[in-house]
PyMOL Python script that loads the backbone (N, CA, C, O; Angstrom):
from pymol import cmd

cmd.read_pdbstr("""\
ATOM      1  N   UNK A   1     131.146  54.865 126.474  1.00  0.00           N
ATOM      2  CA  UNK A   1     131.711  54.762 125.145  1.00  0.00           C
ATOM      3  C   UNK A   1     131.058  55.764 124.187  1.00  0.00           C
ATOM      4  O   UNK A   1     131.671  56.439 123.360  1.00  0.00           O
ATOM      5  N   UNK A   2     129.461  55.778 124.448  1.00  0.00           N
ATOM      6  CA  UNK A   2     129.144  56.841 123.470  1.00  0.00           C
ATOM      7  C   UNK A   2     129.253  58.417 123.807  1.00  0.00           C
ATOM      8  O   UNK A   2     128.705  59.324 123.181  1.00  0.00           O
ATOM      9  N   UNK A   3     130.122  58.538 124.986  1.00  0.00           N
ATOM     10  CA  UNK A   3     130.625  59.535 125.275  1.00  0.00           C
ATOM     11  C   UNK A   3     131.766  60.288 124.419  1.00  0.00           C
ATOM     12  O   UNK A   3     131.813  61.359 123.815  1.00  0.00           O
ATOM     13  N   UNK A   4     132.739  59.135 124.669  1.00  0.00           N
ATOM     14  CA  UNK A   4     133.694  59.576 123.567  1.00  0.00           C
ATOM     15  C   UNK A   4     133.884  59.386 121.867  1.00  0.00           C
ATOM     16  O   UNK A   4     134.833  59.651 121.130  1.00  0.00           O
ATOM     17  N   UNK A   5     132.676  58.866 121.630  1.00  0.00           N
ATOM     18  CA  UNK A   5     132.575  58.820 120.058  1.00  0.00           C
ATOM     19  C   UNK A   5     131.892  60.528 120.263  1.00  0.00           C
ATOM     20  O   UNK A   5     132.647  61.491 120.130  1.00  0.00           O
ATOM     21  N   UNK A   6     130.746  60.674 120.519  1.00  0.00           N
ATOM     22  CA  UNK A   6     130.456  62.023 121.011  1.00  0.00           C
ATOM     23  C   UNK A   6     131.168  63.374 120.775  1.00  0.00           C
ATOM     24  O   UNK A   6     130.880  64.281 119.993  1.00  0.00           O
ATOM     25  N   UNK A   7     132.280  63.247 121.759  1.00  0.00           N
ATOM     26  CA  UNK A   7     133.514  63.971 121.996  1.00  0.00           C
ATOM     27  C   UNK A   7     134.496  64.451 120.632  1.00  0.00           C
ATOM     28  O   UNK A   7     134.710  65.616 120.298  1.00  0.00           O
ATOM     29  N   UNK A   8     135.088  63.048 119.867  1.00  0.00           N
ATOM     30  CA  UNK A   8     135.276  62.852 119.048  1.00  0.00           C
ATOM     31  C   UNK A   8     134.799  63.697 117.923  1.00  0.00           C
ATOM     32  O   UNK A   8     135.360  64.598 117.299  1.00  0.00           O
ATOM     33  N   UNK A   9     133.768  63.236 117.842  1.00  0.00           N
ATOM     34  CA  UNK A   9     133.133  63.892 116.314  1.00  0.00           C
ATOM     35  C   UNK A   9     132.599  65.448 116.834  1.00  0.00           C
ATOM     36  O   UNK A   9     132.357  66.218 115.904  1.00  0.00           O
ATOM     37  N   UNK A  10     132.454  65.821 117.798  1.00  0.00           N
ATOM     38  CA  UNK A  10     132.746  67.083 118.450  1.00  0.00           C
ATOM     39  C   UNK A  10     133.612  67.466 118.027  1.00  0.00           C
ATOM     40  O   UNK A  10     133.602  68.359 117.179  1.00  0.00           O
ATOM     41  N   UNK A  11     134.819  66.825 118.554  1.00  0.00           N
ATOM     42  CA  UNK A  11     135.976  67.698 118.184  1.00  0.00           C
ATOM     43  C   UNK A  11     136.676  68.171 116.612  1.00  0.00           C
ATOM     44  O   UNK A  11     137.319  69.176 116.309  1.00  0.00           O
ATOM     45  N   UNK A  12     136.230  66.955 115.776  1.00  0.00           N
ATOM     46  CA  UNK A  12     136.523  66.700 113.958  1.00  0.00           C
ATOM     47  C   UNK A  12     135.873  68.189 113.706  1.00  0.00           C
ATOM     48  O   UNK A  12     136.554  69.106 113.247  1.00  0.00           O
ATOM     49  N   UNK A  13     134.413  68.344 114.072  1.00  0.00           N
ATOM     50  CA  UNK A  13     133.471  69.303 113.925  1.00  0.00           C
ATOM     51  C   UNK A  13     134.137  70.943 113.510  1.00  0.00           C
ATOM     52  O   UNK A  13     134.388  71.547 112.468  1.00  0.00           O
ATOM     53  N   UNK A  14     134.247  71.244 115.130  1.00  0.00           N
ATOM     54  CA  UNK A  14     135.205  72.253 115.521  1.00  0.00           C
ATOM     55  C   UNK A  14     136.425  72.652 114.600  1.00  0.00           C
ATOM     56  O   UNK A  14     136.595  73.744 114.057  1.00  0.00           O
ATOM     57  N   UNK A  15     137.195  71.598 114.541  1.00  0.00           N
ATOM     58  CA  UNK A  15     138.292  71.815 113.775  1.00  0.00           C
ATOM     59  C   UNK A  15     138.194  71.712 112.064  1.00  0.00           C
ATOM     60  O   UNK A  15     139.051  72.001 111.229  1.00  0.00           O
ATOM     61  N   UNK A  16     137.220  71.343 111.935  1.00  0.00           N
ATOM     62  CA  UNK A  16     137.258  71.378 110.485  1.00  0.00           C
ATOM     63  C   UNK A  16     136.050  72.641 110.331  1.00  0.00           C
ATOM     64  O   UNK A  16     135.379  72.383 109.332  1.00  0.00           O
ATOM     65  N   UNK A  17     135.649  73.707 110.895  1.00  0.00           N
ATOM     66  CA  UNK A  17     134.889  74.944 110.691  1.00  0.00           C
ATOM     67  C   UNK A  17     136.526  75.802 110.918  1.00  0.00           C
ATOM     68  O   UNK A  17     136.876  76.648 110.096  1.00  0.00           O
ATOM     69  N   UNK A  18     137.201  75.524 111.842  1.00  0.00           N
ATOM     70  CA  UNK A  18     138.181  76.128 112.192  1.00  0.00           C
ATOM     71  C   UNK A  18     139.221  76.332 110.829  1.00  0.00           C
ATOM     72  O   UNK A  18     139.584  77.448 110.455  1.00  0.00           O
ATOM     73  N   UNK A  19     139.607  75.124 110.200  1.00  0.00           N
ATOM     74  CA  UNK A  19     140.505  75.141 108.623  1.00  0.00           C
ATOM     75  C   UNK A  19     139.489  75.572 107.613  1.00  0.00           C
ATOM     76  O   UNK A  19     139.760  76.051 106.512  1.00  0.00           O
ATOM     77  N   UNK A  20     138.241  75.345 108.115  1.00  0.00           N
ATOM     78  CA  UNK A  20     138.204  76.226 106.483  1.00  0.00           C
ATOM     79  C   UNK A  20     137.728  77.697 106.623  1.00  0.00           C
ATOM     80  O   UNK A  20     137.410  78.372 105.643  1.00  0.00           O
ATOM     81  N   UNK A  21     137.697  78.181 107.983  1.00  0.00           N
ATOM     82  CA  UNK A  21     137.341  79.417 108.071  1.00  0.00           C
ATOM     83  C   UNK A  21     135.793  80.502 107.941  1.00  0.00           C
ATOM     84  O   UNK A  21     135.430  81.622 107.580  1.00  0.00           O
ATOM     85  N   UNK A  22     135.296  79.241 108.511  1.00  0.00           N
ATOM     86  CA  UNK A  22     133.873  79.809 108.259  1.00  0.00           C
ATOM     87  C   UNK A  22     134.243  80.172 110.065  1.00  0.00           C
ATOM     88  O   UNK A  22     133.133  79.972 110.557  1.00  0.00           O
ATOM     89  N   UNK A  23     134.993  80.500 111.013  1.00  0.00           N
ATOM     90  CA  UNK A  23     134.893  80.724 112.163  1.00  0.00           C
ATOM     91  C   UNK A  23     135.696  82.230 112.350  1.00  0.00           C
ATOM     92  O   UNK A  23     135.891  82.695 113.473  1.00  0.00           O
ATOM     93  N   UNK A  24     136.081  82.845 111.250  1.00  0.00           N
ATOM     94  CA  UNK A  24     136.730  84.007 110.804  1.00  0.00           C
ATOM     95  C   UNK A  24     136.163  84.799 111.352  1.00  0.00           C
ATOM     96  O   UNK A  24     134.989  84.543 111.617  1.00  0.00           O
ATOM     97  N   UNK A  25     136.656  85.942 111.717  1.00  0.00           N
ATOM     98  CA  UNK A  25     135.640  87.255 112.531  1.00  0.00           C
ATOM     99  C   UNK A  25     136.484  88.437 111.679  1.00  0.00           C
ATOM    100  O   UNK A  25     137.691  88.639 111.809  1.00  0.00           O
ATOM    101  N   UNK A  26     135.712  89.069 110.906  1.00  0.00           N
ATOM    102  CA  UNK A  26     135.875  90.399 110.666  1.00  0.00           C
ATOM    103  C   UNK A  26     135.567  91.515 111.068  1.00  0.00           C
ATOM    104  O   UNK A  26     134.415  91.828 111.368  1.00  0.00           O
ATOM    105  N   UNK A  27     136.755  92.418 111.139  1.00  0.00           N
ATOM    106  CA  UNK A  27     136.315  93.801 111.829  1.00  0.00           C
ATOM    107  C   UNK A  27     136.099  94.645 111.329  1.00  0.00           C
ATOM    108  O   UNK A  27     137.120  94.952 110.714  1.00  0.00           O
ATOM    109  N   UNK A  28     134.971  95.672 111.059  1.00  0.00           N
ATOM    110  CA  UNK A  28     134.485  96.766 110.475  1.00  0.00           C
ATOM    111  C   UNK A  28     134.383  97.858 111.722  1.00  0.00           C
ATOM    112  O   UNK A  28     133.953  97.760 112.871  1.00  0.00           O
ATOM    113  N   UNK A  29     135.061  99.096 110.856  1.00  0.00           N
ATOM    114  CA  UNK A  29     134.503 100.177 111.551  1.00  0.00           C
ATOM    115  C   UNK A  29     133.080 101.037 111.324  1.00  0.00           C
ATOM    116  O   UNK A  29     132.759 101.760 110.382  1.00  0.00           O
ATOM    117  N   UNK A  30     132.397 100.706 112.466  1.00  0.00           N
ATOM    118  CA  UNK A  30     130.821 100.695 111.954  1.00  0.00           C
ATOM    119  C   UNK A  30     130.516 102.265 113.092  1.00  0.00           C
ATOM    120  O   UNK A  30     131.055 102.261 114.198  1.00  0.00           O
ATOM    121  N   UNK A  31     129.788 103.283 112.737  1.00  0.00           N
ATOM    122  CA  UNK A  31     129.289 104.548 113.848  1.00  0.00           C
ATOM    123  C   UNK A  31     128.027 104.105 113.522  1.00  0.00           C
ATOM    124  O   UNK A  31     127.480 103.876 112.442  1.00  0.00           O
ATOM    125  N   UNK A  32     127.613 104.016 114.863  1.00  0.00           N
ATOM    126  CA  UNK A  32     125.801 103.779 115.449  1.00  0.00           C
ATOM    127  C   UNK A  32     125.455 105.019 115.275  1.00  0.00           C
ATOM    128  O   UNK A  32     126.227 105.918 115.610  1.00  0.00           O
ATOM    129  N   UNK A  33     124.317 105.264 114.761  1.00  0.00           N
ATOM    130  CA  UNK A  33     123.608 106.571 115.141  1.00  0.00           C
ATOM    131  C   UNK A  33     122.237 106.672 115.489  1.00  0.00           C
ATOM    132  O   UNK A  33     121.324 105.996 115.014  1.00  0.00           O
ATOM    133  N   UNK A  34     122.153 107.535 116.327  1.00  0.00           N
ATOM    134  CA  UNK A  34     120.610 107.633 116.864  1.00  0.00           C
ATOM    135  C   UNK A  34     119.575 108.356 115.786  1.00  0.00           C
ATOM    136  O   UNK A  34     119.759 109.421 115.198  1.00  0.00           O
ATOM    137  N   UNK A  35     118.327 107.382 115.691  1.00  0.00           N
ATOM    138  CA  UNK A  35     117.842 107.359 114.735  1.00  0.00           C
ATOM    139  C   UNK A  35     116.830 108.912 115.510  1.00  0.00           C
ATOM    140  O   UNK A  35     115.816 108.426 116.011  1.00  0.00           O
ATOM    141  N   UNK A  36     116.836 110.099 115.666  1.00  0.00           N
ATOM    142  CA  UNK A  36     115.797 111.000 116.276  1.00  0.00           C
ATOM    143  C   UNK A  36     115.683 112.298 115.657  1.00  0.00           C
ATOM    144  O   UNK A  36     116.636 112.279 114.879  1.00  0.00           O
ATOM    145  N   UNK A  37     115.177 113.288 115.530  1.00  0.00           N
ATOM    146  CA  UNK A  37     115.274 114.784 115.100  1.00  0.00           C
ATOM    147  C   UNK A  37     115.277 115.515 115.988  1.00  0.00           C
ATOM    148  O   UNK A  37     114.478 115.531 116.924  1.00  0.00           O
ATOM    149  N   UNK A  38     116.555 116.504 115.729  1.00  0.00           N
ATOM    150  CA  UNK A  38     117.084 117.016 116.652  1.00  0.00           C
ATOM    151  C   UNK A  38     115.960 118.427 116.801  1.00  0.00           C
ATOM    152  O   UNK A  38     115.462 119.006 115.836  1.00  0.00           O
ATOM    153  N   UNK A  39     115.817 118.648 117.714  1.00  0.00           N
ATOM    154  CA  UNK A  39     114.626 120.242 117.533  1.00  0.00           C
ATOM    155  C   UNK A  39     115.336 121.500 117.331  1.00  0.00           C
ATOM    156  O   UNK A  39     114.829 122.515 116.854  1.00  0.00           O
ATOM    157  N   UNK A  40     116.566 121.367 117.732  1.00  0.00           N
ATOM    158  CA  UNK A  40     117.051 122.935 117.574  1.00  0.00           C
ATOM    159  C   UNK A  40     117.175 123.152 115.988  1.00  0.00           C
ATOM    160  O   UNK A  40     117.174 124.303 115.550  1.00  0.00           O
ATOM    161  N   UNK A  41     117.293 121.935 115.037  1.00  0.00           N
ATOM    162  CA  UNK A  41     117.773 122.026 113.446  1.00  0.00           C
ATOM    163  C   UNK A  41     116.206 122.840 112.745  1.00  0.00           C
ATOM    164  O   UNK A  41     115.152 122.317 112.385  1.00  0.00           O
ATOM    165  N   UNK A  42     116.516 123.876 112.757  1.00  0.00           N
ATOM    166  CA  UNK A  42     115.303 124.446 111.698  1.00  0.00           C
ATOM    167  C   UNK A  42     115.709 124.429 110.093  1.00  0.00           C
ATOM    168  O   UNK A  42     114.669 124.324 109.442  1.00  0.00           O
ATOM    169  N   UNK A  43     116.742 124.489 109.335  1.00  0.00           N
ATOM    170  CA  UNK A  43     116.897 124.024 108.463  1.00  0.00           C
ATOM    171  C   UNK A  43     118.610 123.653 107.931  1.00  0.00           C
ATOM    172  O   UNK A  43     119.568 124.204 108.472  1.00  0.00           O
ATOM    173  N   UNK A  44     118.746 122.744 106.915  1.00  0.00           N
ATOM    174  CA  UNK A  44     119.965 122.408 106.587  1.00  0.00           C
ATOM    175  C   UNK A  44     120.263 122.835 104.969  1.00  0.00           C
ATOM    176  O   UNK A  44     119.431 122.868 104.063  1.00  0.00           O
ATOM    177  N   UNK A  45     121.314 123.064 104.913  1.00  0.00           N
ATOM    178  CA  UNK A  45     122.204 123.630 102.901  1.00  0.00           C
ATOM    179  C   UNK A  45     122.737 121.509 103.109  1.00  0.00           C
ATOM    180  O   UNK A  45     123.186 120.695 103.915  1.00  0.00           O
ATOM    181  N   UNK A  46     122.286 121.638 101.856  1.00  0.00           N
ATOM    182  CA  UNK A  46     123.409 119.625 101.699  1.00  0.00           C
ATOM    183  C   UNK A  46     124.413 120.556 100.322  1.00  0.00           C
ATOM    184  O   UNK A  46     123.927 121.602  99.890  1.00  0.00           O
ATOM    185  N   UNK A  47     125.559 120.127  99.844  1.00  0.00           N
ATOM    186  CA  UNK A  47     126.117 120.468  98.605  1.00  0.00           C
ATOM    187  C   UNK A  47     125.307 119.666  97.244  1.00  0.00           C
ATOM    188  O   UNK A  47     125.681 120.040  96.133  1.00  0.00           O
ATOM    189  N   UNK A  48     124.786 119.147  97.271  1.00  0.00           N
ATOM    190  CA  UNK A  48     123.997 118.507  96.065  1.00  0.00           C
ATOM    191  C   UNK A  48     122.768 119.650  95.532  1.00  0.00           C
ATOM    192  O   UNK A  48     122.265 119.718  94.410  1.00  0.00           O
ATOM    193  N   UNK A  49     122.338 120.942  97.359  1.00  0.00           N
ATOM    194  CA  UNK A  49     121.281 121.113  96.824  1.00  0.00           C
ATOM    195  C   UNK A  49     121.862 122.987  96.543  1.00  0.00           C
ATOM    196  O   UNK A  49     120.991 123.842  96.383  1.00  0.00           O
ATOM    197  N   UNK A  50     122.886 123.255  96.528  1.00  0.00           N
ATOM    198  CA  UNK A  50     123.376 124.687  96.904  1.00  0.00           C
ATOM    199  C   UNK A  50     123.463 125.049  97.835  1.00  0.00           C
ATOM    200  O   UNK A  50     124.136 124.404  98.640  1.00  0.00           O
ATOM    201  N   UNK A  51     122.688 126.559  98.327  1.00  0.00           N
ATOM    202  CA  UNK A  51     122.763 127.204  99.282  1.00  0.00           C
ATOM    203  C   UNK A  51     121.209 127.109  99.422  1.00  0.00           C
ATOM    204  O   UNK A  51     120.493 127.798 100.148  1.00  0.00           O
ATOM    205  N   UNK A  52     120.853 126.132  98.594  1.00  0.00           N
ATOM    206  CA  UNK A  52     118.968 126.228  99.411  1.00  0.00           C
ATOM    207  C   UNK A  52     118.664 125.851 100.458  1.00  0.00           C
ATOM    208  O   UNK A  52     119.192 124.820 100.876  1.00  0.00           O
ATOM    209  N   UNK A  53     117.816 126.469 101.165  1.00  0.00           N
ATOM    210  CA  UNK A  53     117.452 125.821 102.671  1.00  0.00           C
ATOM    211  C   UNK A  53     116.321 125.014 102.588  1.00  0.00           C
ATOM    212  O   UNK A  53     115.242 125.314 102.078  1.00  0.00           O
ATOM    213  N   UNK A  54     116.792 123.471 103.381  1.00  0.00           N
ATOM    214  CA  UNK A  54     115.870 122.329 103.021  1.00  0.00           C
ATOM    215  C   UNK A  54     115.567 122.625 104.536  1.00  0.00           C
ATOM    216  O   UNK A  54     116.180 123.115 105.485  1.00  0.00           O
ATOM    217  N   UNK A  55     113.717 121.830 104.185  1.00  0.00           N
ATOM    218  CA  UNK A  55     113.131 122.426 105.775  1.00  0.00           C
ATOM    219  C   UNK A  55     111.327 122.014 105.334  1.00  0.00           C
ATOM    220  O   UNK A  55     110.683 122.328 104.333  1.00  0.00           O
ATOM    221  N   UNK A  56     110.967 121.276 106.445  1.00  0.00           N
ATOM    222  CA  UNK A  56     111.336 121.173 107.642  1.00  0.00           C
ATOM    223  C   UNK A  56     111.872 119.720 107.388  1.00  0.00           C
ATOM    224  O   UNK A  56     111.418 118.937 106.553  1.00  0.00           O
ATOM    225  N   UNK A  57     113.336 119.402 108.598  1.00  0.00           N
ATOM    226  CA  UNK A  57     114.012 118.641 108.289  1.00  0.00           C
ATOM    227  C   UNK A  57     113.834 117.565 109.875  1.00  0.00           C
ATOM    228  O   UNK A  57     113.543 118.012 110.985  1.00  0.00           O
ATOM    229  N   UNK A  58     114.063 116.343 109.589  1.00  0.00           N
ATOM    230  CA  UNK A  58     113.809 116.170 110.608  1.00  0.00           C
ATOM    231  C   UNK A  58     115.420 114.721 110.798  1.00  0.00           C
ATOM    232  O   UNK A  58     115.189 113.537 110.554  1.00  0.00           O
ATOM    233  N   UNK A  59     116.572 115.110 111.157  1.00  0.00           N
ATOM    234  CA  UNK A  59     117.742 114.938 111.043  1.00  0.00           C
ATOM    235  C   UNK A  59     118.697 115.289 112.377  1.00  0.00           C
ATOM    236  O   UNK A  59     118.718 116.487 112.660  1.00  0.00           O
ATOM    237  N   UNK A  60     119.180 114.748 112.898  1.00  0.00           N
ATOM    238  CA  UNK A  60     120.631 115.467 113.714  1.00  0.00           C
ATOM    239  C   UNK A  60     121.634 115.005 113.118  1.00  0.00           C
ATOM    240  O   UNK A  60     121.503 114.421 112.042  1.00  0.00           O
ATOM    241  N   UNK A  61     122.953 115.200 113.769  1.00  0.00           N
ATOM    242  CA  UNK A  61     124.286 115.360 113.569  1.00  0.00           C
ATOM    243  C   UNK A  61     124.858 114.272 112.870  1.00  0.00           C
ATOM    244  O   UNK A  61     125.752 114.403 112.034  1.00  0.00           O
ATOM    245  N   UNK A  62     124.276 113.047 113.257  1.00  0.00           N
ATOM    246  CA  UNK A  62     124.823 112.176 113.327  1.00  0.00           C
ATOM    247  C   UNK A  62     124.323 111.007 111.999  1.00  0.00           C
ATOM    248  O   UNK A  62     124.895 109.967 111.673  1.00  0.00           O
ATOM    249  N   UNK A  63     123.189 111.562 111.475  1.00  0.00           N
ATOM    250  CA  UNK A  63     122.573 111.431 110.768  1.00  0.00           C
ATOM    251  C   UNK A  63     122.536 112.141 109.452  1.00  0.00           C
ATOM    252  O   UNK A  63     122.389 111.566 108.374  1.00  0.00           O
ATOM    253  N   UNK A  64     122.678 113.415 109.612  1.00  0.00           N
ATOM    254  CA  UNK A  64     123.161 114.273 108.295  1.00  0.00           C
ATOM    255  C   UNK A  64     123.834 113.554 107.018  1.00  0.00           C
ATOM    256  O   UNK A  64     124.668 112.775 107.478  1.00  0.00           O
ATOM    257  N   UNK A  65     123.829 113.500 105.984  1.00  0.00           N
ATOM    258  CA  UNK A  65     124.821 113.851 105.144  1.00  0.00           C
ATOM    259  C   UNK A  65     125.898 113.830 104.883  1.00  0.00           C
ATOM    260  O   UNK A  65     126.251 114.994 105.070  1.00  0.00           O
ATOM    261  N   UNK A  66     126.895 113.174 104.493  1.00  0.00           N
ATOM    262  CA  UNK A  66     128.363 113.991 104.583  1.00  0.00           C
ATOM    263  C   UNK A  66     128.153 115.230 103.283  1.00  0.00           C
ATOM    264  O   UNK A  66     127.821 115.193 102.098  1.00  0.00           O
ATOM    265  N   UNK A  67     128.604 116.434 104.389  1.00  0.00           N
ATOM    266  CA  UNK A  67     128.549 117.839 103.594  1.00  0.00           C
ATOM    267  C   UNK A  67     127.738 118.970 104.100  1.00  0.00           C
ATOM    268  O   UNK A  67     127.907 120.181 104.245  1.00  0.00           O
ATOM    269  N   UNK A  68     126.346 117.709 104.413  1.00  0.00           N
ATOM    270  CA  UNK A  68     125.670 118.787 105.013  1.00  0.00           C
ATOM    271  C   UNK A  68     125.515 119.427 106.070  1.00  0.00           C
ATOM    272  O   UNK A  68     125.977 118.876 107.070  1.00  0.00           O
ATOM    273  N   UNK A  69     124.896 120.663 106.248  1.00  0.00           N
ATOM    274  CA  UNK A  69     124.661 121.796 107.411  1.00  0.00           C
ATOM    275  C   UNK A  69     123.767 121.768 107.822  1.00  0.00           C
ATOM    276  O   UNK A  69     122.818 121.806 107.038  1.00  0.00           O
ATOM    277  N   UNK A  70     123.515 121.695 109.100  1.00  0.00           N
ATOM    278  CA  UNK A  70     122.412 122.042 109.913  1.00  0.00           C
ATOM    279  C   UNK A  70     122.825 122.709 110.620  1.00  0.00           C
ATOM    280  O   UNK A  70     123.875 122.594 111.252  1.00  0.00           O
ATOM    281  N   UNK A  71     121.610 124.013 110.644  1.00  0.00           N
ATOM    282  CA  UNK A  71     121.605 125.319 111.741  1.00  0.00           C
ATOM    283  C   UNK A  71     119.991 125.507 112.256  1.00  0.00           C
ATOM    284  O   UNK A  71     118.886 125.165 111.837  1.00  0.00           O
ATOM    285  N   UNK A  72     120.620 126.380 113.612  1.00  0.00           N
ATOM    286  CA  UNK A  72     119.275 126.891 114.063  1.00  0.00           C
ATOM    287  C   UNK A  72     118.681 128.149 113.347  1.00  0.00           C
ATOM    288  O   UNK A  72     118.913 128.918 112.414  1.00  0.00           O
ATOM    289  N   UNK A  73     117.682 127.874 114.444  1.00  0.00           N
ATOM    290  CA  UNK A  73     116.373 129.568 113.593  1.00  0.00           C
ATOM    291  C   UNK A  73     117.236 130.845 113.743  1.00  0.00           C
ATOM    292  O   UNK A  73     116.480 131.814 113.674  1.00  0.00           O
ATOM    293  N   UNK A  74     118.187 131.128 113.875  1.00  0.00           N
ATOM    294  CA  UNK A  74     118.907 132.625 114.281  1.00  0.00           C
ATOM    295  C   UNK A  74     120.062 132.250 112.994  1.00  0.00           C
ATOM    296  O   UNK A  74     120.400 133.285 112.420  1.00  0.00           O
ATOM    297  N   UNK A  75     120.673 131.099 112.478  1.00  0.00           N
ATOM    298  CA  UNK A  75     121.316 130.791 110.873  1.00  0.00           C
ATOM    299  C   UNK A  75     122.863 130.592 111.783  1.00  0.00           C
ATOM    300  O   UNK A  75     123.815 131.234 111.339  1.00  0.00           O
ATOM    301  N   UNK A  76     123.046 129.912 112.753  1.00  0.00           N
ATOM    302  CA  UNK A  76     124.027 129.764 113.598  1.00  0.00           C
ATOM    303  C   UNK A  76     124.509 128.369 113.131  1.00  0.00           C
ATOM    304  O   UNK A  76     123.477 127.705 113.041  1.00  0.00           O
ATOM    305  N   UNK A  77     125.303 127.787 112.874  1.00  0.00           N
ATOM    306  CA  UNK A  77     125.613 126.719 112.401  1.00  0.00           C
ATOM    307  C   UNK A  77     125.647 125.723 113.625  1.00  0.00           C
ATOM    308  O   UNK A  77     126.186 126.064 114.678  1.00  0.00           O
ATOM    309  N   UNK A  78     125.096 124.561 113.473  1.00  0.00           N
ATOM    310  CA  UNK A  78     125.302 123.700 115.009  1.00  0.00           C
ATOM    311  C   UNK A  78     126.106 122.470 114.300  1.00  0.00           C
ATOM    312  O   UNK A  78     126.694 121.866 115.198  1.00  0.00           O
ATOM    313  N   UNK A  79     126.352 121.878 113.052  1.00  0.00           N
ATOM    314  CA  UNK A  79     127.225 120.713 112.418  1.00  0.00           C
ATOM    315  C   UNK A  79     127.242 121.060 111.387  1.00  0.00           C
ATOM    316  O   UNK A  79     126.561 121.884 110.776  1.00  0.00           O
ATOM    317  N   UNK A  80     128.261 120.268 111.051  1.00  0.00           N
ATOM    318  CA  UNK A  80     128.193 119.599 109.372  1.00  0.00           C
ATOM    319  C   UNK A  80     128.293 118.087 109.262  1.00  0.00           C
ATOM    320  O   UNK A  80     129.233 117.511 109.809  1.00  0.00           O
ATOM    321  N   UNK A  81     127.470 117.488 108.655  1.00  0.00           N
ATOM    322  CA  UNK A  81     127.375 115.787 108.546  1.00  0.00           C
ATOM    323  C   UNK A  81     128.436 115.102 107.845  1.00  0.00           C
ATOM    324  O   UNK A  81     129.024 115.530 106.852  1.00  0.00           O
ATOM    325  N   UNK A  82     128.654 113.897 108.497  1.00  0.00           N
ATOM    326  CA  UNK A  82     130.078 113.481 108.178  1.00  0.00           C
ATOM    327  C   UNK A  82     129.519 111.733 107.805  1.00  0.00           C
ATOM    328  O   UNK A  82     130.301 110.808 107.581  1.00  0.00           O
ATOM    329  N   UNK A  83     128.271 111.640 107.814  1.00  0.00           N
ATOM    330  CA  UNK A  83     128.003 110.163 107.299  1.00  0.00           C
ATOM    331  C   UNK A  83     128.193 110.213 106.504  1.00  0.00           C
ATOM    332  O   UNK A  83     128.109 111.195 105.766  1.00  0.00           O
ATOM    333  N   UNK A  84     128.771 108.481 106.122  1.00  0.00           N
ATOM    334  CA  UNK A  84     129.162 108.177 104.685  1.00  0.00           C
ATOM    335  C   UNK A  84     127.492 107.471 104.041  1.00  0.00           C
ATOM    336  O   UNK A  84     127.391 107.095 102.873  1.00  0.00           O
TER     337      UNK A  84
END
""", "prot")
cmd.dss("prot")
cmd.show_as("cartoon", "prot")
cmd.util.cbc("prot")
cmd.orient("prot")
């Protein structure tokens, strides 16, 4: 018997998280990024700072900026950062 009182208020439980929506799942579009410094980046331009070269930076791709540039030691462009 105290199985199904059990059961019971189990089930009230469930269904009443269920109507009021605390069981809701929202979806976000989320990009992971690896938290590391990339070695080839010898320095990056962001648009906030001009055409100055910030350095030494310790940043990759994925991590950047949205706007900013990172290039190698020869001024070769390897990205531009697209985090928000």
């Amino acid at each position: 018997m105290a199985f199904y009182k059990a059961s019971i208020l189990s089930l009230l439980l469930l269904s009443g998280i269920f109507l009021l929506g605390i069981g809701e799942v929202k979806y976000v579009n989320a990009k992971s990024c690896l938290q590391f410094c990339d070695n080839e980046v010898a320095y990056m331009t962001c648009p906030s700072s001009g055409d100055e070269q910030i350095s030494p930076v310790c940043v990759n791709c994925c991590t950047a900026d949205e706007g900013c540039k990172l290039f190698r030691t020869d001024g070769s462009l390897i990205c531009t950062g697209t985090q928000d």
